[in-house]
C-alpha positions in Angstrom: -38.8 72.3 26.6 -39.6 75.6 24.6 -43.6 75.1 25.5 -42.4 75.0 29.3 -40.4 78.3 29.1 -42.6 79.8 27.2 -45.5 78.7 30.1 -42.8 79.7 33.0 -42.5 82.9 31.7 -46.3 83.3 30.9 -47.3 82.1 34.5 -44.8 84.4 36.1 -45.7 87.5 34.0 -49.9 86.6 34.8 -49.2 86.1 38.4 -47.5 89.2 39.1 -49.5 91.8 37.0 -52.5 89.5 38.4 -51.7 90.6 41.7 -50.6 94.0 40.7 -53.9 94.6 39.3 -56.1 92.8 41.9 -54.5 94.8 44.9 -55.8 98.1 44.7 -59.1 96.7 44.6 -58.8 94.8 47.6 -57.3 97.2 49.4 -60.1 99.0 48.4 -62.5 96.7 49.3 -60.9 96.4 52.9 -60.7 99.7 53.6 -64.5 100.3 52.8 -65.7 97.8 54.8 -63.0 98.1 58.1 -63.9 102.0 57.6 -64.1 103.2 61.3 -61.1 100.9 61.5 -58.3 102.5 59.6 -55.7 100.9 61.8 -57.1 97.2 61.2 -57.3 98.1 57.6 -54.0 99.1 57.1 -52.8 96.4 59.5 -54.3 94.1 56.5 -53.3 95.8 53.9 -49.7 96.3 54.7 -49.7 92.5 55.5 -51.0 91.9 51.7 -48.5 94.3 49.9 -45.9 92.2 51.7 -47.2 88.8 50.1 -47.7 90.8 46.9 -44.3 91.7 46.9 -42.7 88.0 47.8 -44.9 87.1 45.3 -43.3 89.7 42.3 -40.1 89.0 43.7 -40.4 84.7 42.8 -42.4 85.4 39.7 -39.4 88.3 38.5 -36.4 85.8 39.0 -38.7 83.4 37.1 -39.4 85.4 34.1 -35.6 86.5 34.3 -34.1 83.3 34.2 -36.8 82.1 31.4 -36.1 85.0 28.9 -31.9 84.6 30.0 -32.4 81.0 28.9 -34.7 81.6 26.1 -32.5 82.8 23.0 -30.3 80.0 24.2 -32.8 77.6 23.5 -33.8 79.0 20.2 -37.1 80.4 21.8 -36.9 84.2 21.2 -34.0 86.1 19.2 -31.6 87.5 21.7 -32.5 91.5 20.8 -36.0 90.3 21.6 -35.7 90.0 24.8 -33.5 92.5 26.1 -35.8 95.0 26.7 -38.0 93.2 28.6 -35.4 91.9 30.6 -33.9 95.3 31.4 -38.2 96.2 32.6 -38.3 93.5 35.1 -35.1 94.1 36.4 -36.5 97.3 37.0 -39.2 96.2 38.5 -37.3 93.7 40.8 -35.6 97.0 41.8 -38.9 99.2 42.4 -40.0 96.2 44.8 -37.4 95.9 46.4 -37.0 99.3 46.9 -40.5 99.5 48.0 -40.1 96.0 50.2 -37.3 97.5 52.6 -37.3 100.9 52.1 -40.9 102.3 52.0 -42.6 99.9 54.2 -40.6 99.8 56.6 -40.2 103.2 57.1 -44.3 103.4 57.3 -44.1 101.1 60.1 -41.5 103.3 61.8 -43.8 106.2 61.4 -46.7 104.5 62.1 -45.3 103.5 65.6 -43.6 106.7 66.2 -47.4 107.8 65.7 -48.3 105.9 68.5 -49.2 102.7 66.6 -52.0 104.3 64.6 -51.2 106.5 62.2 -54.8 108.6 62.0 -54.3 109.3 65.8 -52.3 112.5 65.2 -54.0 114.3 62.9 -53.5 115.1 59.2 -51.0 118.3 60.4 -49.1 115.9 62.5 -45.4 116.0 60.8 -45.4 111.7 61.7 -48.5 111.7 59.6 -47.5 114.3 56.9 -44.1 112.1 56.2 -46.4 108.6 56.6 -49.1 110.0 53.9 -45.4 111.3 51.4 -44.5 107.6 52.0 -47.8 106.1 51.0 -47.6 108.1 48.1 -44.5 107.3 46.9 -46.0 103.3 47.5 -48.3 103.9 45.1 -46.4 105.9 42.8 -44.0 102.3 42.8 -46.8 100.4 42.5 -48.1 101.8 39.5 -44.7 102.3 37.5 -43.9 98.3 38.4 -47.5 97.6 36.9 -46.6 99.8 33.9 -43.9 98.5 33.4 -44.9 94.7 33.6 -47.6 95.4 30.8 -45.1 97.1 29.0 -43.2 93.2 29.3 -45.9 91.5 28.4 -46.4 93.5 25.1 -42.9 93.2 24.4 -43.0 89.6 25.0 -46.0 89.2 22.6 -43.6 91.0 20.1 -41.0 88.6 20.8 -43.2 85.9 19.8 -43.9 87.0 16.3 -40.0 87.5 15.7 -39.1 83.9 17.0 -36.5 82.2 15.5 
């Protein structure tokens, strides 16, 4: 039982910062290759930050529920885990925030922009507030991937102070 938590928790923590870390590259990727096609790109994109984030949400209420059952199972000392607890919930709350607040306000200005957002112009006040939005996407992005490496560290810790 210990070696399956421990690989729950492992898998959960891999697949998330996996994605975290792969994503900016393929969005990358997409939007240098569909380059006359910003709207397509984003389209894609915006469609892949969505899986991204279904897929942080699953892999957070599995590492949560691994490092809640953990000390109970005589797996990690019950200090050890805190912190990294309190960091994913943080980063269930940054996705989420980011989920159903950020995105969907993009598509709101995205369609107020008249379904592409690179039609009005950069001094467009749709566009200004769309670009502050994507900004704020990435700020998220980043301080969730932070702060999952930050609970990966603190899980390696945990395993030298095992009980």
């Amino acid at each position: 039982m210990k070696t399956l938590l421990r690989t729950l928790l492992a898998l959960s923590l891999i697949v998330w910062m996996g994605a975290e870390v792969f994503f900016p590259i393929v969005a990358a990727i997409t939007f240098s290759t569909l380059q006359p096609d910003t709207h397509t790109a984003g389209t894609i994109v915006g469609q892949l930050i969505r899986i991204l984030h279904g897929m942080g949400l699953v892999s957070g209420m599995v590492a949560l529920a691994v490092m809640a059952l953990a000390p109970a199972r005589g797996i990690y000392k019950p200090r050890a885990v805190l912190a990294p607890m309190v960091l994913v919930v943080a980063m269930i709350a940054f996705t989420v925030y980011s989920q159903y607040g950020i995105i969907p306000a993009m598509e709101r200005d995205r369609i107020a922009a008249g379904g592409a957002i690179d039609v009005g112009g950069l001094a467009d006040a749709t566009t200004e507030h769309f670009n502050k939005l994507h900004n704020r996407s990435e700020l998220v992005e980043e301080a969730v991937l932070l702060m999952g490496l930050a609970t990966v560290v603190l899980m390696a810790r945990a395993e030298t102070t095992r009980t």
